[in-house]
N, C-alpha and C positions, 0 to 999 in steps of 0.2 A: 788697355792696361791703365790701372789707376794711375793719377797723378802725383808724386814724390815731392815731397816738401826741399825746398832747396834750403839748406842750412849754413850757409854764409852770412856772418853776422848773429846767429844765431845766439842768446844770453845764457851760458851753461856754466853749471856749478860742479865741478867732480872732486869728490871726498877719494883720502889714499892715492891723492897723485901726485905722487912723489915717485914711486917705484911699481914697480910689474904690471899687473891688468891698468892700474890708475894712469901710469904713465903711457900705456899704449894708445885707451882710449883720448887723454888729455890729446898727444901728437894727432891722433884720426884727425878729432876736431878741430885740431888746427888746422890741417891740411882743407880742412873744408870751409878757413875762415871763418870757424865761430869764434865768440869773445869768448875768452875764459876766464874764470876762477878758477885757481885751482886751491885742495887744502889738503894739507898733513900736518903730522906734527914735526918731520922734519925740517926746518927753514933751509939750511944749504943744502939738502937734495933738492926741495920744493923749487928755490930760487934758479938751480939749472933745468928744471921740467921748465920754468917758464921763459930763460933765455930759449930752448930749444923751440918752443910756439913761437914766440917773437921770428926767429929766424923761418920760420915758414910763412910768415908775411901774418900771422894772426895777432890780437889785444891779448894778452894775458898778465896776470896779477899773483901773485902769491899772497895765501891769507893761510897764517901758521894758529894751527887749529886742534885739539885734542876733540872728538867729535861726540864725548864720552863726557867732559862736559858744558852743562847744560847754559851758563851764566856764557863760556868761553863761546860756543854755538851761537849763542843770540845776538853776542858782540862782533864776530868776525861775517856772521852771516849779512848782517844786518849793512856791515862797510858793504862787501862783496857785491850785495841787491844795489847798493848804491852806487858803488863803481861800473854796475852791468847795467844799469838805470832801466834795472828789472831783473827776472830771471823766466826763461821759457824751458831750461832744462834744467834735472837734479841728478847726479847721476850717485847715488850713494855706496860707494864701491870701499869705502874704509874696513879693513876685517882682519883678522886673524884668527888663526889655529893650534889647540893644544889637543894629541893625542894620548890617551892613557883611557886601559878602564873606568870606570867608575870610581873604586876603590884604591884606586893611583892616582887617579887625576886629583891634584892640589884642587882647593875652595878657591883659593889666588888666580888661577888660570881660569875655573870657571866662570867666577864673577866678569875677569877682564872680558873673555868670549862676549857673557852675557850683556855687558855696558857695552863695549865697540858696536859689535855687529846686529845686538837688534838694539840700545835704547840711542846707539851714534844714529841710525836709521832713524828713527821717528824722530827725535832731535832737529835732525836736520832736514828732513821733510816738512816739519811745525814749524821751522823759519821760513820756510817759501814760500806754504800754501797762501797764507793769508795776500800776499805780492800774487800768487797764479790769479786766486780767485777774481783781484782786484781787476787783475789784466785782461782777466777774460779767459783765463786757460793756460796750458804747459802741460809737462813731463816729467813723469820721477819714474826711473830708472835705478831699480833694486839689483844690486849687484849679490844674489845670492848663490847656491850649490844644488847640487845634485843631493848633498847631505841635507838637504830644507827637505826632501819625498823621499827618503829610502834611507835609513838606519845604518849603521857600519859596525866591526867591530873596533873601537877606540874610540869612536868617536861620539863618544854619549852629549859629553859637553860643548863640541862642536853643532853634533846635528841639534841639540835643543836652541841652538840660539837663530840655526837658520831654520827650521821649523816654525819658531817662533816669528823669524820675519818675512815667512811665506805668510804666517798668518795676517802680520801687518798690512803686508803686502795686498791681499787679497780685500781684507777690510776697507784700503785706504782707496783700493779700486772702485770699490761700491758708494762710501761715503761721497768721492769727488769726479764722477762721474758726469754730474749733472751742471758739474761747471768748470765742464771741459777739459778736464785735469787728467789725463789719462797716466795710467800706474799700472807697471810692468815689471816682470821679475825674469832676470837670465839665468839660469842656472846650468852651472859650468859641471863634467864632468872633470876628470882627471887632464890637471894645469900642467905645465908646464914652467911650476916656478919654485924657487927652493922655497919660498913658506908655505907651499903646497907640501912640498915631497917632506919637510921636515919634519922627523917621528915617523914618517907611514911607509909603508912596503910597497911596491908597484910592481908588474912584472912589462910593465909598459914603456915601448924606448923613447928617451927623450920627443926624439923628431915625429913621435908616432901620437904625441900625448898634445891636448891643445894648448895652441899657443897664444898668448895674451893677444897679439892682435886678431885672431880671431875673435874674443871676443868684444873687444873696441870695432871690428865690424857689424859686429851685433847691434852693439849700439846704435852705430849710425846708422842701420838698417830701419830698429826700431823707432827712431826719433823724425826720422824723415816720411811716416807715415801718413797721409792724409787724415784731416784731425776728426774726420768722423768715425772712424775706425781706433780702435788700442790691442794689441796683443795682452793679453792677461800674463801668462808666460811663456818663458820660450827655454826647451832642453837643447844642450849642446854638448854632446858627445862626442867620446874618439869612435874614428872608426875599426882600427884595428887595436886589438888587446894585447898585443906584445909587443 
């Protein structure tokens, strides 16, 4: 059996943890004593995600962040790498969702999708790389959907934005590769979280649909990989459909 990266201490950055999949994974990694950063644009939810780390015996920091933009990104990333005196993980997990047709969906909702979830991703990916490369290597962990490969109805302006950061995704796998930088995308089916379910239809029961820490295991799954090895992505489905 390969050997498993132990991730105690570990320098990780997770965007959107504040609440649901962000806060699951931020808690994993505590649990396993890595240093955190954590960012949203909440500060009093942010500031109890980081009381909760603390009390499992981990480093954590709140850095109150809009990840959308660019100027706010370069400033709080740049404290964050400082206060982690590095970064070895990215875990870019900030996003939301508006469902409506095409011809329903506001230009407003679109654009938001479009900023968050793919230019908050390359954003905050373009804050580390140059600290990975320096270091010798790390991890970014794209918190994308099921909607990044397979179309929906509603979901035009959702699935284009994670489409969009599969593709990032996939590119930023090939460009940093060679210095050690491995980049991987999770893509969740049907969550278990009200900004999942809000607007969409399911016929799937709560307890049957996944649940955020399922995918914060994910994560830790992937990040504790032997560093010659990277997952490109990984699907995560329910198993049962009702």
């Amino acid at each position: 059996m390969a050997e498993m990266k132990n991730l105690s201490g570990c320098r990780a950055i997770i965007t959107g943890a504040s609440k649901g999949i962000g806060r699951a994974i931020a808690e994993r990694l505590a649990a396993e004593k890595a240093s955190l950063a954590l960012v949203a644009r909440s500060g009093d939810l942010l500031q109890e995600r980081v009381t909760d780390c603390q009390r499992q015996g981990a480093q954590a920091v709140a850095f109150v962040c809009d990840v959308a933009d660019a100027d706010t990104v370069e400033r709080q990333f740049k404290k964050a790498i400082d206060w982690l005196g590095g970064v070895d993980l990215l875990v870019n997990n900030a996003g939301l969702g508006y469902f409506a047709p095409v011809d329903e969906l506001s230009v407003a909702h679109f654009d938001e999708m479009i900023t968050t979830n793919l230019r908050g991703a390359f954003l905050c990916a373009r804050a580390v790389i140059p600290r990975m490369k320096a270091d010798g290597g790390g991890t970014i962990i794209n918190i994308a959907s099921i909607a990044g490969k397979y179309g929906s109805e509603g979901g035009g302006g959702y699935c284009a934005s994670k489409y969009g950061l599969m593709g990032l995704n996939e590119c930023m796998g090939l460009d940093l590769r060679a210095h050690n930088i491995r980049v991987t995308a999770i893509c969740p089916g049907s969550v278990n979280a009200p900004d999942f379910r809000a607007g969409r239809s399911t016929r799937i029961k709560p307890e049957n649909m996944i649940q955020a820490a399922d995918i914060a295991e994910a994560v830790v799954y992937i990040a504790r990989q032997p560093a010659r090895i990277f997952i490109r992505d990984m699907e995560v489905r329910v198993t049962r459909t009702a």
